[in-house]
C-alpha positions in Angstrom: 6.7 32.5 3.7 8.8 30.0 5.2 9.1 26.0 6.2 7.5 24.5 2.8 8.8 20.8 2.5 9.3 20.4 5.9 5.3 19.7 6.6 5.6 16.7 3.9 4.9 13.5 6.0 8.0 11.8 4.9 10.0 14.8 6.9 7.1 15.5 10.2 7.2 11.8 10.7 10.8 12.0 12.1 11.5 15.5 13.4 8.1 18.1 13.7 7.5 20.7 10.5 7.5 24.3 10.8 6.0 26.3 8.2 5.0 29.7 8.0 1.8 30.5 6.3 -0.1 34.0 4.7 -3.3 33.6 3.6 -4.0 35.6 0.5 -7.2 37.2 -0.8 -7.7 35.4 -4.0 -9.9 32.7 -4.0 -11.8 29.9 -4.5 -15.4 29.0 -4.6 -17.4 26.0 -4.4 -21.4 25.6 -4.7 -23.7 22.8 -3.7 -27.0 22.7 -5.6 -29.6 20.3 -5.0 -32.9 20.0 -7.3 -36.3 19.2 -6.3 -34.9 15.2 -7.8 -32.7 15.6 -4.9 -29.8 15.4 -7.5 -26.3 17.3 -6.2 -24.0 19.3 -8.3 -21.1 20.6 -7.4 -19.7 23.7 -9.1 -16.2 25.6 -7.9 -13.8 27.9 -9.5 -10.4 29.1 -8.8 -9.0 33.3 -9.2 -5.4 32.0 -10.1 -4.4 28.8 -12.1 -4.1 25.5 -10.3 0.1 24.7 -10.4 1.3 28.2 -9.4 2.2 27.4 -6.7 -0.1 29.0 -4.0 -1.7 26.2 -2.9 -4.7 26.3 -5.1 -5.2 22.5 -5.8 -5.5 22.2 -1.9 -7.8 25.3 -1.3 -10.1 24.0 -4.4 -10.5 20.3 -2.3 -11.1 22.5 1.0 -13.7 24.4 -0.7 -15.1 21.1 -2.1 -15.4 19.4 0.7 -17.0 22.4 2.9 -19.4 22.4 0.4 -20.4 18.7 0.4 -19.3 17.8 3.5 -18.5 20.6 6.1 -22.3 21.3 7.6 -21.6 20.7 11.4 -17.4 19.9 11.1 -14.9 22.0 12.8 -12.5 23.4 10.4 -9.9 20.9 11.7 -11.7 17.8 10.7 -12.7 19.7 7.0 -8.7 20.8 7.1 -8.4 17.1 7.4 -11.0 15.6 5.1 -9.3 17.5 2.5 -5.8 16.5 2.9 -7.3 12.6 3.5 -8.5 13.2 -0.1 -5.6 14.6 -1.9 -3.8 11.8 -1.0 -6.4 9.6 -2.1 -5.5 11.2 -5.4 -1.8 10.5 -5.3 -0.7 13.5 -4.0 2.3 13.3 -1.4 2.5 16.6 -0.5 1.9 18.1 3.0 -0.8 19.6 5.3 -0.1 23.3 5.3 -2.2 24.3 2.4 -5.2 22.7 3.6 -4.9 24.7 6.7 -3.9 27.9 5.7 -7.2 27.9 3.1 -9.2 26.7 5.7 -8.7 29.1 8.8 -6.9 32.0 7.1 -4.7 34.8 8.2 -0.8 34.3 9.1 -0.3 30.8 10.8 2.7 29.1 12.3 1.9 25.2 11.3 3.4 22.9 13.4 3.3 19.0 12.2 3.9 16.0 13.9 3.2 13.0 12.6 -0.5 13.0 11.4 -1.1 16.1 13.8 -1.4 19.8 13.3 -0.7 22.3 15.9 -1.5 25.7 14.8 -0.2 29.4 16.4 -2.5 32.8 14.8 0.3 35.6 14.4 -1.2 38.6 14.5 1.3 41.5 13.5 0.0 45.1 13.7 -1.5 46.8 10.8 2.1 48.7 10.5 3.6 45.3 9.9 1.1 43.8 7.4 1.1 46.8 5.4 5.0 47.1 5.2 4.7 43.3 4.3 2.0 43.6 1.9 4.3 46.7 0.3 7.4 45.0 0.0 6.5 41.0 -0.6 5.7 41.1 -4.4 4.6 38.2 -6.1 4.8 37.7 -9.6 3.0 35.2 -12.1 6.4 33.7 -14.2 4.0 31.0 -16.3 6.7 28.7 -15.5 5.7 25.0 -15.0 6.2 23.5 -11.7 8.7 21.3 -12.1 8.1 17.7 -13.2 7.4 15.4 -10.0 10.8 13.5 -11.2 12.8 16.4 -9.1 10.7 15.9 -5.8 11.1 11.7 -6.0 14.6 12.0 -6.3 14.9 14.3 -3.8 12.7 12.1 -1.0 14.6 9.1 -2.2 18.1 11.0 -1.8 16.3 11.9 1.8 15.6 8.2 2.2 19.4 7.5 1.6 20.2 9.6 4.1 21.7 11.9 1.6 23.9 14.3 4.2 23.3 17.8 1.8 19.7 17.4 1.4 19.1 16.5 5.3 21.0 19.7 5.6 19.0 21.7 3.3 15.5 20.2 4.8 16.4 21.4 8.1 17.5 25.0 7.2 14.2 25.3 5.6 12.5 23.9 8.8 14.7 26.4 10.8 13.5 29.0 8.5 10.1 28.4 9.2 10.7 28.6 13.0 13.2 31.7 12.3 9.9 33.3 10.2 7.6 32.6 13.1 9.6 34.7 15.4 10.2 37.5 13.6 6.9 37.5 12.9 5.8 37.4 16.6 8.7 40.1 17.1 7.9 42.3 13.8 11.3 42.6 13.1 12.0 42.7 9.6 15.4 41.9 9.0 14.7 38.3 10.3 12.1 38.4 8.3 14.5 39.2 4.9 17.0 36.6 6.9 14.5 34.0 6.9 13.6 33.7 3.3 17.1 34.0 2.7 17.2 30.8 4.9 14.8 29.3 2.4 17.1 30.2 -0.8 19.7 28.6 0.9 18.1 25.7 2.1 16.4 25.1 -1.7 19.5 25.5 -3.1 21.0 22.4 -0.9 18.0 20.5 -1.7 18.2 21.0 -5.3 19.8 24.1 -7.2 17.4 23.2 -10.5 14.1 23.7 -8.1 15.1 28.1 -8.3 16.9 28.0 -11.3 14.4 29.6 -13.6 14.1 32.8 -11.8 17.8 33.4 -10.9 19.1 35.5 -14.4 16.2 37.9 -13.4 16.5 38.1 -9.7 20.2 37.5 -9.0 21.8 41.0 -10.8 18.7 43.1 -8.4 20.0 41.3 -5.5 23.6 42.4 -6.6 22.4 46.0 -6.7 20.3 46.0 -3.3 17.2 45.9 -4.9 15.9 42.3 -4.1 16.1 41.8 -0.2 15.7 37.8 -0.6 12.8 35.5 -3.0 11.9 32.3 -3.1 9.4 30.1 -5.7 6.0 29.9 -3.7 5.1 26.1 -3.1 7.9 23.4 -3.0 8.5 23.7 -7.2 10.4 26.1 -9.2 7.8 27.2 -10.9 4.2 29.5 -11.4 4.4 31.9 -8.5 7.9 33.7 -7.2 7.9 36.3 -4.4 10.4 38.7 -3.8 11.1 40.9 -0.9 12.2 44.2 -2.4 13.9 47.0 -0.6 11.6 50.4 0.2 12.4 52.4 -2.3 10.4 53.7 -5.4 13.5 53.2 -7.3 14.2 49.5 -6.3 10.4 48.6 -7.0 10.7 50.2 -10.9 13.8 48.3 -11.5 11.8 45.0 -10.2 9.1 45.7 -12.3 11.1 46.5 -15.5 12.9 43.8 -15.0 10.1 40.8 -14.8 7.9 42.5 -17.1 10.6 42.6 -20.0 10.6 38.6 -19.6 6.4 38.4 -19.6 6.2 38.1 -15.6 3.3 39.6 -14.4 2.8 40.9 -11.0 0.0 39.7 -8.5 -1.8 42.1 -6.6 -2.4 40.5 -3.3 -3.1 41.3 0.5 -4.0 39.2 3.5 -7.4 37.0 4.0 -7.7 36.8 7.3 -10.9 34.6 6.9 -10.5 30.9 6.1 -13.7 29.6 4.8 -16.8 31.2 4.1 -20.1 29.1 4.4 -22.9 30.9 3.5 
């Protein structure tokens, strides 16, 4: 929803992360087999493609390593054990997706450093129906952007570059801005908030929401699009947009993405992490 970038260690290491985060009920599945040999395999699949933008690479290690690994571990330390990994792997992303797989539900992420403090929202059914209504996400089969545009941008960061500082902290401020209205149930800080985002992207780099503006920016014109942002840090996969209540708004959304070959998502809220059975 809100705060991506800012749980990236590079950022939490100097001034804390905020990140709001919705777990979503599409999923990934991991199974342990063991033969009479005493010979493991491990088998796991994913709902949505890895890349989208959704977190999927970091639920797919969560569900990994509860499966090898999580017999007798709080969900912290598999949270953990699965971020440890990824970055064993190269990756120099943050901690939120790891959580938010791991314990579910609508989280304000907090990170400091190597720590995680997490806050359970827990809006009333009115709330998550009106979000699950009016938050559409939309598969754009756009590639993520190449990982040239997020090492330039941590090296402008590094240089102390004044515009993307600036744009790094709206998005934190976003996240904190999303938490509260959240808490509060108020939606327009809620359409405020990801507007926060846009803005804060934009500072960042313009090229990361590029590829969805010459469908989203005449509906935004007309009323029809409330605010959107590209799920995950890249421009790429997975866009959501906050559309305004009416039928009419919704049909023009549609029409719009499906007549360039975006299809929507059908989603709603897990409010389970993970499943051990």
């Amino acid at each position: 929803m809100a705060g991506g970038w800012s749980d990236v260690p590079a950022y939490c290491n100097l001034k804390s992360g905020e990140v709001v985060n919705v777990a979503i009920n599409h999923y990934v599945t991991a199974k342990k087999i063991i033969d009479k040999n005493r010979r493991m395999t491990v088998q796991y699949s994913t709902e949505i493609p890895i890349g989208c933008g959704l977190g999927t690479s970091g639920a797919m290690n969560v569900a990994l390593l509860a499966a090898i690994a999580g017999e007798g571990r709080e969900l912290e330390e598999i949270a953990e054990l699965a971020f440890q990994f990824e970055s064993l792997l190269g990756n120099t992303g943050g901690r939120q997706d790891q959580w938010a797989s791991t314990f579910g539900g609508i989280n304000h992420l907090t990170f400091r450093g190597d720590t995680v403090e997490i806050k359970r929202l827990d809006p009333s059914i009115e709330f998550c129906t009106w979000l699950q209504n009016h938050l559409l996400l939309f598969d754009t089969s756009i590639q993520h952007v190449s990982g040239e545009i997020h090492d330039k941008i941590w090296q402008q960061f590094y240089d102390h570059d004044e515009q993307v500082i600036q744009g790094l902290d709206l998005i934190r401020d976003a996240g904190l801005s999303m938490a509260s209205a959240i808490h509060d149930e108020d939606i327009s800080q809620v359409i405020n908030s990801m507007r926060m985002v846009m803005l804060g992207i934009d500072l960042i780099d313009e090229k990361l929401h590029d590829p969805f503006r010459d469908v989203l920016t005449p509906l935004e014109e007309i009323g029809s699009v409330l605010a959107w942002k590209a799920m995950g840090a890249g421009g790429g996969g997975i866009v959501g947009v906050l559309v305004e209540g009416g039928e009419y708004a919704k049909s023009s959304l549609i029409q719009a993405t499906e007549s360039v070959g975006w299809t929507q998502l059908q989603w709603e809220i897990e409010y389970s992490g993970i499943n051990q059975q």
